[in-house]
C-alpha positions in Angstrom: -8.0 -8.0 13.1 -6.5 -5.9 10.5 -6.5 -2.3 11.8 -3.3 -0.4 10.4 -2.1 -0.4 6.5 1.2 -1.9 7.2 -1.2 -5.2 9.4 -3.2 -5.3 5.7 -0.5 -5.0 3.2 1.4 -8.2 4.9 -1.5 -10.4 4.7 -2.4 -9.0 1.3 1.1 -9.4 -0.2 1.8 -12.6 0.9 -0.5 -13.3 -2.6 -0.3 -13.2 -5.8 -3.0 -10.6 -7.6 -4.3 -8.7 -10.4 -4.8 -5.6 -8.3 -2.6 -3.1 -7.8 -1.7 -3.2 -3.6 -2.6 0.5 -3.6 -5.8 -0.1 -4.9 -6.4 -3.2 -2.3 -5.6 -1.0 0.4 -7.8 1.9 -0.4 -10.8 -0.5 -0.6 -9.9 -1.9 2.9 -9.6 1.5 4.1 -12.8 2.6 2.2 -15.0 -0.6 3.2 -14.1 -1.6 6.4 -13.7 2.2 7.6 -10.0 1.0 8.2 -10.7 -2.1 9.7 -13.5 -1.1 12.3 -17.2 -1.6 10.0 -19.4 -4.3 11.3 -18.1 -6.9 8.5 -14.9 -6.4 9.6 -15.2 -7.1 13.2 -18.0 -9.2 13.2 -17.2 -11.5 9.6 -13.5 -10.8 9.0 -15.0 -9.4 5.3 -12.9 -6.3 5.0 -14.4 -5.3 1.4 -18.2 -6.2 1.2 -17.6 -9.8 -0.1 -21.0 -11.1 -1.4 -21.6 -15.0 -1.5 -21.8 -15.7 -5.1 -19.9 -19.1 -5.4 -19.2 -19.0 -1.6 -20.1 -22.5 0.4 -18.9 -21.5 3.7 -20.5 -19.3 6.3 -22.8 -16.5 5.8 -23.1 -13.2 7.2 -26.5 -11.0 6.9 -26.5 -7.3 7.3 -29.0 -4.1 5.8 -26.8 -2.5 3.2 -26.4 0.5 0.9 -27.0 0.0 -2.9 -26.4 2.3 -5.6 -28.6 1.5 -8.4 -25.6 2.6 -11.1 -27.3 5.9 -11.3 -26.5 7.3 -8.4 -29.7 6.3 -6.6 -29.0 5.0 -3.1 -31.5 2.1 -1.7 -31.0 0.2 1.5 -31.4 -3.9 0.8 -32.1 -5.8 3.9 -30.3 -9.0 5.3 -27.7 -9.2 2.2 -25.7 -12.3 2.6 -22.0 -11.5 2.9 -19.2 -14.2 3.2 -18.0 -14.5 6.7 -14.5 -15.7 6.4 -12.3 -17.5 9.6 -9.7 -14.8 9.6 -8.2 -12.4 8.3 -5.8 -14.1 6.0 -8.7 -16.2 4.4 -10.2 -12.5 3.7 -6.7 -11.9 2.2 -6.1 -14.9 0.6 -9.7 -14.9 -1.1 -9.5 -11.0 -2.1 -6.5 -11.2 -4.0 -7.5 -13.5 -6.5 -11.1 -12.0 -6.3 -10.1 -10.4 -10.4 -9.9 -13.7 -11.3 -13.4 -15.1 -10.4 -14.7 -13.4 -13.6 -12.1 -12.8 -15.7 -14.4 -11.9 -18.2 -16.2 -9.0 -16.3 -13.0 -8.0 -15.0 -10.8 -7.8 -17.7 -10.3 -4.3 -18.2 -9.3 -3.9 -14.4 -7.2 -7.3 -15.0 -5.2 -5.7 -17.7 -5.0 -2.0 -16.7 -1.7 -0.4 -16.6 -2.4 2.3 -13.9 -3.8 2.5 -10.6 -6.3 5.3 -12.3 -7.3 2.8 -14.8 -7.5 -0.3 -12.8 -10.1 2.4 -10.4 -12.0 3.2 -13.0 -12.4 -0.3 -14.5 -13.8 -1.7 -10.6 -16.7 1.8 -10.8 -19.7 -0.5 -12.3 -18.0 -4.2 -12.0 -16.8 -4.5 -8.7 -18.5 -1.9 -7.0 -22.5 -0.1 -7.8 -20.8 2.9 -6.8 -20.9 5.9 -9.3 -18.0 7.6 -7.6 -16.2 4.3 -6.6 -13.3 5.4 -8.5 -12.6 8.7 -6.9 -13.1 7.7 -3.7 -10.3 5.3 -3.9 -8.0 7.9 -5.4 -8.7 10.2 -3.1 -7.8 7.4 -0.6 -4.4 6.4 -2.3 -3.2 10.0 -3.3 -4.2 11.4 0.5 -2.9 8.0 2.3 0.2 8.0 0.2 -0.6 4.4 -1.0 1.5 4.2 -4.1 4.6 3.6 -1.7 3.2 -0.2 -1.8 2.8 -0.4 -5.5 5.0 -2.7 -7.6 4.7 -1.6 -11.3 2.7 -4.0 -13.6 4.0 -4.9 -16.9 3.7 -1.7 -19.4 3.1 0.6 -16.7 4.3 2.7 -14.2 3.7 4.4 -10.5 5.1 7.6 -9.5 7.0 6.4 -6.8 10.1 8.3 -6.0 13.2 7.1 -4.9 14.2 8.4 -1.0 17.5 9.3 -0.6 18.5 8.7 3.4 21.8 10.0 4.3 23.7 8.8 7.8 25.1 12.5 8.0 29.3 12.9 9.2 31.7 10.5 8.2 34.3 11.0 6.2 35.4 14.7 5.2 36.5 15.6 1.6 39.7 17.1 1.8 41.7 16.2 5.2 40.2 12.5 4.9 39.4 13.0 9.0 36.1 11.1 10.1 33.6 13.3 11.7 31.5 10.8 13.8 28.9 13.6 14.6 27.5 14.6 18.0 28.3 11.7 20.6 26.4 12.9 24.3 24.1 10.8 23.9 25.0 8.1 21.3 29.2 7.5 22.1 29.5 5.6 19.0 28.9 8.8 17.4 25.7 9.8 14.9 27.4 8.7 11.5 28.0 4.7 13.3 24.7 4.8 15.1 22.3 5.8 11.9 24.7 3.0 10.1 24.5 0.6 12.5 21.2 0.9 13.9 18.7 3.3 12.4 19.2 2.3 9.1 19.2 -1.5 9.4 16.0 -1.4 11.8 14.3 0.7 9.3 15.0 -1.9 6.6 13.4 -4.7 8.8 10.3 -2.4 8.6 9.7 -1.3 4.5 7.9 -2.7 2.0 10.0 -5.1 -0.1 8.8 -2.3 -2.9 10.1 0.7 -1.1 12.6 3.0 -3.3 14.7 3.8 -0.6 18.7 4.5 -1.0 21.1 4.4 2.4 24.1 7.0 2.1 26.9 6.2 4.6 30.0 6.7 2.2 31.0 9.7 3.0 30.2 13.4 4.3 28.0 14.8 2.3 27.9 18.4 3.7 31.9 18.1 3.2 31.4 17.3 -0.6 28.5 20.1 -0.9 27.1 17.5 -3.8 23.9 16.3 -2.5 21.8 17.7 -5.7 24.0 15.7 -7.6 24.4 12.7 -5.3 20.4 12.1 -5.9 20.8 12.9 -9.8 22.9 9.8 -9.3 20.3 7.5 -8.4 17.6 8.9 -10.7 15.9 11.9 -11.8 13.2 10.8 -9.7 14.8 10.8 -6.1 
């Protein structure tokens, strides 16, 4: 069962796909009410998979329609796919763009995650505010984090700058290893050591994240321009 971002983004990433991973996200979130609608539990169909072209098992459930004029309707016993797992969900969403490449190909080709959202309002989803419901999703559950930019385009992702603290002073060169009553190896060595390297294990592959342990930055007073370094953007 996929009940946290971080459990969907690994099964999600693991294929290729035309959508942007923020945008994947946000419909889980928005269409399996973050993993816990009745599709979800009961088909492992996180975002309202119908059955066109679908040979495998079927799911019926009453659902709401929007008639593309903002009309709601409830349709009884809609057949939904009912997929073995969450992976198979994963595996068949990714490449779901692709399916009708033709109806699709403004999402296919968009260069933002504002475009690609408005491109799915009327093709992937009835929906007449499909679109900012999943911005509202992204920009509230920070969800550009998992972007990767797509050819042309951009996100506005900014680089983190993480810095170990202590270490090594500017002018007497003596190494300040930071408060040690708790941690004897001293802060600077433990956030080198430990912190940082566990938090690696745990980030996207995508994440813009930067790991200072060269020196003392409080020593240097230079941390607006240790961040210029790396990019306007950190």
């Amino acid at each position: 069962m996929l009940k946290t971002y971080d459990q969907t983004y690994k099964s999600l990433s693991k294929y290729e796909s035309d959508f942007f991973m923020s945008i994947m996200l946000a419909q889980w979130a928005l269409e399996s009410d973050y993993g816990k609608s009745e599709l979800a539990t009961e088909a492992n169909n996180y975002t309202g998979h119908k059955t066109t072209g679908w040979s495998g098992e079927v799911y019926l459930k009453d659902t709401i329609e929007d008639d593309g004029k903002g009309n709601k309707f409830v349709a009884k016993s809609e057949p939904f796919r009912k997929y073995a797992s969450p992976d198979d969900w994963a595996k068949a969403h990714s490449s779901w763009l692709q399916r009708l490449p033709e109806v699709y190909a403004k999402a296919i080709n968009a260069k933002t995650v504002e475009e690609q959202a408005g491109a799915l309002q009327g093709t992937y989803a009835t929906d007449t505010n499909y679109k900012k419901k999943l911005l509202d999703i992204i920009e509230r559950d920070n969800l550009r984090k998992y972007d990767t930019p797509k050819a042309g385009g951009n996100t506005t992702m900014p680089k983190i700058l993480l810095i170990a603290g202590h270490g090594l002073n500017k002018n007497n060169g003596y190494f300040d290893p930071g408060a040690q009553a708790y941690v004897p190896k001293g802060e600077h060595r433990w956030y080198t050591e430990d912190v940082f390297p566990a938090m690696k294990k745990y980030l996207p592959d995508n994440a813009e994240v930067v790991f200072h342990t060269a020196y003392n930055v409080y020593s240097q007073k230079n941390l607006v321009s240790l961040a210029k370094s790396y990019g306007s953007d950190t």
